[in-house]
TORROLO-668505 format. One record per residue: x negated, y negated, z negated of N, C-alpha, C, O in turn; chain; residue in three letters. Coordinates in Angstrom, 3 decimals, decimal comma, always signed. Layout:
% TORROLO-668505
      n.xx      n.yy      n.zz     ca.xx     ca.yy     ca.zz      c.xx      c.yy      c.zz      o.xx      o.yy      o.zz  kette  rest
         X         Y         Z         X         Y         Z         X         Y         Z         X         Y         Z      A   Ala
...
END
This chain:
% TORROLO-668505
      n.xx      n.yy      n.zz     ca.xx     ca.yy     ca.zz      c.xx      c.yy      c.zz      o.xx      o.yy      o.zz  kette  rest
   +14,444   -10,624   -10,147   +14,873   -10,802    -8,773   +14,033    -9,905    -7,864   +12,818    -9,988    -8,047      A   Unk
   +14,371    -9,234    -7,111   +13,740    -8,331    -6,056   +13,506    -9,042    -4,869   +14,247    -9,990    -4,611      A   Unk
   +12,824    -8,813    -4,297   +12,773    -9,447    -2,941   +12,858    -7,987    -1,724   +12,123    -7,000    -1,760      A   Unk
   +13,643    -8,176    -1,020   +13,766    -7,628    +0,240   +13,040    -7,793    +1,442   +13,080    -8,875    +2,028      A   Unk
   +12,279    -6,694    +1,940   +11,306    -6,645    +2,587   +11,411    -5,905    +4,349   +11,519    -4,699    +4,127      A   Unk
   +11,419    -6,036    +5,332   +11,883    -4,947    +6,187   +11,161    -4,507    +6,618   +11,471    -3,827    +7,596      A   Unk
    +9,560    -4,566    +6,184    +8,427    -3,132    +6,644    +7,934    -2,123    +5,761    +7,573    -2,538    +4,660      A   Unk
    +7,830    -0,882    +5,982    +7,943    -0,350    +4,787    +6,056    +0,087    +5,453    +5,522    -0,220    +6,518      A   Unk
    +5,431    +1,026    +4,061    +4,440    +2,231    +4,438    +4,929    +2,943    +5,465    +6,032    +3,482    +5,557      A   Unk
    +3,684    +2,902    +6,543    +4,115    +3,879    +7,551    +4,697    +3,302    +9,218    +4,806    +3,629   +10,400      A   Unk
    +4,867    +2,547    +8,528    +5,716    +1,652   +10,091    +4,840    +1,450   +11,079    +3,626    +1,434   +10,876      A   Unk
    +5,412    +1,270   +12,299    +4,216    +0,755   +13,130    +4,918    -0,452   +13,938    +5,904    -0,573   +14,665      A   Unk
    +3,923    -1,261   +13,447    +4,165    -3,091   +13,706    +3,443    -3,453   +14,837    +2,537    -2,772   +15,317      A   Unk
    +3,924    -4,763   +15,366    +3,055    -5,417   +15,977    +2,809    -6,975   +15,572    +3,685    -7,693   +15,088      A   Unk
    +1,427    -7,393   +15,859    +1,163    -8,548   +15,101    +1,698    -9,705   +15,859    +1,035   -10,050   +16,836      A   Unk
    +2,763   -10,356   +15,587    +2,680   -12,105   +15,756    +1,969   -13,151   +15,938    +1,998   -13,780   +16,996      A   Unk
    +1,227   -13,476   +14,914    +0,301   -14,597   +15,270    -1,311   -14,557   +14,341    -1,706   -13,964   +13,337      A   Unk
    -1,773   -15,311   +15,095    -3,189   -15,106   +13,789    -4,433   -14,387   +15,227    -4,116   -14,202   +16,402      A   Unk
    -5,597   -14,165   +14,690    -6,482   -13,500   +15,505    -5,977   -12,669   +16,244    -5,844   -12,853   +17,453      A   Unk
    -5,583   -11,518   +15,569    -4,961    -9,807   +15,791    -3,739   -10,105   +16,393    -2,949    -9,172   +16,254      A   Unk
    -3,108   -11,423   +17,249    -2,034   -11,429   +17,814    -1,972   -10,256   +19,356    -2,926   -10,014   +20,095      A   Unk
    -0,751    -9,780   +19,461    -0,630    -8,383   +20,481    -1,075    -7,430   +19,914    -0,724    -6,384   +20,459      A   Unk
    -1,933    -7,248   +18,732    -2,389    -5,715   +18,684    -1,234    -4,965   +17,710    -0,673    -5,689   +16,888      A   Unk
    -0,871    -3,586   +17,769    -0,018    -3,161   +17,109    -0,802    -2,385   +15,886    -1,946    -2,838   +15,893      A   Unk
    -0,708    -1,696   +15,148    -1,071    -0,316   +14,221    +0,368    -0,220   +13,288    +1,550    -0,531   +13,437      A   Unk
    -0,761    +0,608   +11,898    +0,276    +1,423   +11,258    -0,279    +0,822    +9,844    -1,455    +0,852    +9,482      A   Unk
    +1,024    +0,167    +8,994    +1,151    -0,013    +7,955    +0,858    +0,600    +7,292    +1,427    +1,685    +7,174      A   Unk
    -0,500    +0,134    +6,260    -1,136    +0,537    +5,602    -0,461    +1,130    +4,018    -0,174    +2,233    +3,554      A   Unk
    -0,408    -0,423    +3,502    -0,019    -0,960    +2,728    +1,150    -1,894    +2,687    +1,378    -2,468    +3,752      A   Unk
    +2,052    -2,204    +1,533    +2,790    -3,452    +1,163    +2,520    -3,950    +0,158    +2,371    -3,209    -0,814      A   Unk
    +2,406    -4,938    +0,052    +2,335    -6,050    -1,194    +3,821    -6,889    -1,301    +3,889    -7,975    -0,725      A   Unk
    +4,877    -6,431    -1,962    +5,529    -6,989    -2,108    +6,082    -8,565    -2,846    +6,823    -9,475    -2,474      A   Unk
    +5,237    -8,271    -4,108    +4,885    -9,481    -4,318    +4,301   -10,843    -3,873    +4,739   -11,986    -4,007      A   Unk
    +3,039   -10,304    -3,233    +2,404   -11,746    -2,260    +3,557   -11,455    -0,748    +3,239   -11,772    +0,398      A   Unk
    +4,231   -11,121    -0,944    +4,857   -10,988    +0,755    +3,813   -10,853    +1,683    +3,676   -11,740    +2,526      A   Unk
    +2,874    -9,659    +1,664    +1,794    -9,236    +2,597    +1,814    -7,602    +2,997    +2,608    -6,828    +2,461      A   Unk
    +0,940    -7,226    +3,901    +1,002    -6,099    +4,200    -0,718    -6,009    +4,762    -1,443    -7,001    +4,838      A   Unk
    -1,109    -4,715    +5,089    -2,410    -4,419    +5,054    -2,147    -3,536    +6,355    -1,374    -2,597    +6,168      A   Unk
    -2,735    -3,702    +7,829    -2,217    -2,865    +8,969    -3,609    -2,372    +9,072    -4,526    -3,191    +9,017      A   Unk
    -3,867    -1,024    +9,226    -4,619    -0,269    +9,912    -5,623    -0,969   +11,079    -4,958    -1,115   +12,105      A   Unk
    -6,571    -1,296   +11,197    -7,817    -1,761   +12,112    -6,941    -2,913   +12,488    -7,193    -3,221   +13,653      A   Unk
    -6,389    -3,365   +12,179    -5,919    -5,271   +12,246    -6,330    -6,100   +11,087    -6,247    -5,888    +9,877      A   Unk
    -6,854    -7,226   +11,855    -7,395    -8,700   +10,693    -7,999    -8,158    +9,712    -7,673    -8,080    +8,527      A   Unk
    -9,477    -7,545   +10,617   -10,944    -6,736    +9,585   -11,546    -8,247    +9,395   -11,337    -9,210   +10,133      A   Unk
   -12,159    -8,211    +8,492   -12,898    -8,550    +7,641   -14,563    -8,099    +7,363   -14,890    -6,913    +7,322      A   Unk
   -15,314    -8,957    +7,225   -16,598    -8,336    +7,432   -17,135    -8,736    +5,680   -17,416    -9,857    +5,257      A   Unk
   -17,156    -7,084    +4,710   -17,891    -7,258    +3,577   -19,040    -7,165    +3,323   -19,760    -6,357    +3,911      A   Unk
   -19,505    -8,032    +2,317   -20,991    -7,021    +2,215   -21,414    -6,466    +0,543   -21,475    -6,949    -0,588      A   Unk
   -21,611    -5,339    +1,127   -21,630    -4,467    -0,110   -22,623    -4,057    -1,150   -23,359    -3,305    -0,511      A   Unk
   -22,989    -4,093    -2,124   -24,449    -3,483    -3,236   -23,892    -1,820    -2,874   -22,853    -1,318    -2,443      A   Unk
   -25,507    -1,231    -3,417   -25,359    +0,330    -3,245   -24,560    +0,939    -4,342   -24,794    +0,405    -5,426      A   Unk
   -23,896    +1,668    -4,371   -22,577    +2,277    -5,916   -22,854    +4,056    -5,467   -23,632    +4,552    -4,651      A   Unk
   -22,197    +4,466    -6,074   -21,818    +6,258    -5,975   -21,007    +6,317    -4,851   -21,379    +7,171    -4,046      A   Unk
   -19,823    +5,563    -4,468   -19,410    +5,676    -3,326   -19,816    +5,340    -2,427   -19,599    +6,193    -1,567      A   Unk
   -20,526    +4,227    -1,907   -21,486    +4,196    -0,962   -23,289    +3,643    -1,119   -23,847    +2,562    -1,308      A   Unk
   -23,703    +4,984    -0,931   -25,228    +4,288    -1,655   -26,146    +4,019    -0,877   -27,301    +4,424    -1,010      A   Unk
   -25,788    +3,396    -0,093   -26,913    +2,737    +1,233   -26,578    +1,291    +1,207   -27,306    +0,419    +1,682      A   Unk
   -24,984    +1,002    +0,398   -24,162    -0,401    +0,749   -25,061    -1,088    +2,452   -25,854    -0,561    +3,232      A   Unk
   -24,335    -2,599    +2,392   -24,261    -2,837    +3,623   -23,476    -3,225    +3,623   -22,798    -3,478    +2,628      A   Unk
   -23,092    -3,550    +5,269   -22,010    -4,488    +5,873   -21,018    -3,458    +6,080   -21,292    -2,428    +6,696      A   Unk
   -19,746    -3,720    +5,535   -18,499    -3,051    +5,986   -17,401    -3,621    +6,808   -17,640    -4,825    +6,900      A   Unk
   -16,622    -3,411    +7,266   -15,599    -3,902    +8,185   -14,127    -3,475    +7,138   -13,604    -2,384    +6,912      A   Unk
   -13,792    -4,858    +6,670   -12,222    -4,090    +5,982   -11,145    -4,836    +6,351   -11,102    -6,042    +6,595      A   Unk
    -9,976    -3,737    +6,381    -8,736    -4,864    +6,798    -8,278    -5,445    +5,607    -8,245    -4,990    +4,463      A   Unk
    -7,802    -6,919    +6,236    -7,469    -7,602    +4,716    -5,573    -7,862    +5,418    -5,056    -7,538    +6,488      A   Unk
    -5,045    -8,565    +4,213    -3,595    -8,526    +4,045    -3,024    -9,681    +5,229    -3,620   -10,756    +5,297      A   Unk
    -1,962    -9,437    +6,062    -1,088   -10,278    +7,090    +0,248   -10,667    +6,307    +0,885    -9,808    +5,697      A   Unk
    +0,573   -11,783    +6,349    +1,771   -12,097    +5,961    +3,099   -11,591    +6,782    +3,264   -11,944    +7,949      A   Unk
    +4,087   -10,696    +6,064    +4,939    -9,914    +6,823    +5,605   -10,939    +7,759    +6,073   -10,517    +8,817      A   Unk
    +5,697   -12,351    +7,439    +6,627   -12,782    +8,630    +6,266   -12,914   +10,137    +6,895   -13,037   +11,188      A   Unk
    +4,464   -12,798    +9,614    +3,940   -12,277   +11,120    +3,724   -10,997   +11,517    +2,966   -10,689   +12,437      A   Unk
    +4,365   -10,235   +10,855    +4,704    -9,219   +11,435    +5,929    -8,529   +11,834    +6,861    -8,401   +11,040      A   Unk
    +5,978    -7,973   +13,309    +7,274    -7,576   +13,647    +7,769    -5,619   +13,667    +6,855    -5,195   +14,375      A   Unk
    +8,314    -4,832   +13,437    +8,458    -3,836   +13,912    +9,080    -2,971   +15,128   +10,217    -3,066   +15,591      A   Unk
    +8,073    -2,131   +15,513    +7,895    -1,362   +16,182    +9,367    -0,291   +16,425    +9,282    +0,402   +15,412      A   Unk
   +10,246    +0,060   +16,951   +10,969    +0,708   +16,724   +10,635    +2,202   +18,011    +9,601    +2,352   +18,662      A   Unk
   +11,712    +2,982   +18,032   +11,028    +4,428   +18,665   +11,289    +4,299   +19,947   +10,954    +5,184   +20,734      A   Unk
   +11,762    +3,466   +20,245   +11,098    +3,295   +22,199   +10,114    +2,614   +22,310    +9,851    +2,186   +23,434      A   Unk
    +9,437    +2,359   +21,436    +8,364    +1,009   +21,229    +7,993    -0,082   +21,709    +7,014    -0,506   +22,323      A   Unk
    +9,400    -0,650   +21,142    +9,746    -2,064   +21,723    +9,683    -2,953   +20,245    +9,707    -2,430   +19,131      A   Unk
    +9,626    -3,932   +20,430    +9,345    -4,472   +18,989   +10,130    -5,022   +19,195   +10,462    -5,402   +20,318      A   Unk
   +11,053    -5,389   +17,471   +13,077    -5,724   +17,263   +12,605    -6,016   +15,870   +11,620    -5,797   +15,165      A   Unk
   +13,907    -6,686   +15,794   +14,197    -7,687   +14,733   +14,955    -6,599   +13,665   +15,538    -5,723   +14,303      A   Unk
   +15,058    -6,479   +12,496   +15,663    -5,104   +11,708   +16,823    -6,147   +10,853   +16,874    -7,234   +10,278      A   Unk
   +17,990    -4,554   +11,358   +19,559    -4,994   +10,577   +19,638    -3,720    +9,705   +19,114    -2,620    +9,880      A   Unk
   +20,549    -4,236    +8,582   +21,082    -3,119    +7,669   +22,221    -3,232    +8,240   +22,843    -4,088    +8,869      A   Unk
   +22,464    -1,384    +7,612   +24,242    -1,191    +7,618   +24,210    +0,133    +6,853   +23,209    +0,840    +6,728      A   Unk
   +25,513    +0,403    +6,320   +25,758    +1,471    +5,299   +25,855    +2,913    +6,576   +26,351    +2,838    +7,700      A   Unk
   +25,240    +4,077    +5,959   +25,578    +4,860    +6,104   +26,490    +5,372    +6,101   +26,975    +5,183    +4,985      A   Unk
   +27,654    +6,462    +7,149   +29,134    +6,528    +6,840   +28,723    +8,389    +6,083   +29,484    +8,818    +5,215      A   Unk
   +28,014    +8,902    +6,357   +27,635    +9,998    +5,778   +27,030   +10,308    +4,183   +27,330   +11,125    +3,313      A   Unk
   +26,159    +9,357    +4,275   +25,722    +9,653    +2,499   +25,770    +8,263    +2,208   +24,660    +8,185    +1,681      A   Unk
   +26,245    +7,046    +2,152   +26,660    +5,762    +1,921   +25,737    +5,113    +1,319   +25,985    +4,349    +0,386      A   Unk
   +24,194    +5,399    +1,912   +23,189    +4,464    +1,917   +22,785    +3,480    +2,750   +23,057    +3,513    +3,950      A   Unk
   +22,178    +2,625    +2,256   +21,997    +1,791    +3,635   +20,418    +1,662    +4,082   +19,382    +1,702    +3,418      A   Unk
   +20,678    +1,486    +5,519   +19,427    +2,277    +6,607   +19,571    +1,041    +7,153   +20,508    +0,259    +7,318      A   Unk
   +17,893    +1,070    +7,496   +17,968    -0,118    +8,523   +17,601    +0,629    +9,820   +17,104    +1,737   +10,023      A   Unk
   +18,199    -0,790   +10,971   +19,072    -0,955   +12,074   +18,067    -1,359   +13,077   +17,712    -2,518   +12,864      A   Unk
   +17,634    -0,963   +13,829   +17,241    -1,985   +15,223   +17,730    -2,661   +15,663   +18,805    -2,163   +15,996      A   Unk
   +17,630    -4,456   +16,191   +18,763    -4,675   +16,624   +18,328    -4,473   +18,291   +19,343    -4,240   +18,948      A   Unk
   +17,492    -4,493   +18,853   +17,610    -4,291   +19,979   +18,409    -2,726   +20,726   +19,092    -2,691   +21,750      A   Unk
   +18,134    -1,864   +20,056   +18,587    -1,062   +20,632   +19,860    -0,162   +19,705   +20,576    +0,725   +20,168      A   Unk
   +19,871    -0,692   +18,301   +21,107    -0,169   +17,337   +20,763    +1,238   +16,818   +21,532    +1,946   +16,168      A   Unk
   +19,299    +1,603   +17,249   +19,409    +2,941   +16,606   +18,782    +2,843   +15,111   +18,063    +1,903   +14,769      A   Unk
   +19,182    +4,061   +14,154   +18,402    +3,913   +12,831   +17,101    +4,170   +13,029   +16,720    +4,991   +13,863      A   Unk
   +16,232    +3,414   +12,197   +14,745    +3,327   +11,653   +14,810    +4,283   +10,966   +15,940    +4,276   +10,478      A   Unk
   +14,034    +5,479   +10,479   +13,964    +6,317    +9,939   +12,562    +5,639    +8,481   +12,186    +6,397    +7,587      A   Unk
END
């Protein structure tokens, strides 16, 4: 069974609810499976790290951890945040999702 998702890599969301409510960024990540996503400088996290090859001073890091997509909404290109519709393409008969506020395609 697949599950259908309507934020992809790349998107730019805005957050719903939780700490990071109002702030927008850019989709990091998807986790399709846990139904999560990972947004760019939203719902950081404070690690703390031993020294490794990649960082050899370790320390305290700041990382973003995963938002559940239903709190998240997308961003569309007037940057208004909308609820996303499918519909078939009449040109190459794929299907694209839809803004519904304003009906234009999401690229």
């Amino acid at each position: 069974m697949s599950i259908k998702v309507h934020i992809k890599k790349g998107d730019n969301v805005k957050i719903l609810a939780g700490n990071s409510k109002g702030k927008t960024g850019k989709v990091l990540e998807v986790e399709v499976e846990s139904y999560k996503a990972i947004v760019e400088n939203v719902n950081l996290a404070t690690k703390h790290t031993k020294a490794n090859a990649k960082n050899p001073k370790g320390g305290i890091l700041k990382q973003e951890m995963p938002i559940h997509i239903s709190n998240l909404m997308l961003i569309d290109g007037s940057g208004k945040a909308t609820r996303v519709g499918y519909k078939k393409d009449e040109k190459t008969n794929k299907t694209v999702r839809v803004s519904k506020k304003s009906g234009e395609v999401i690229k």
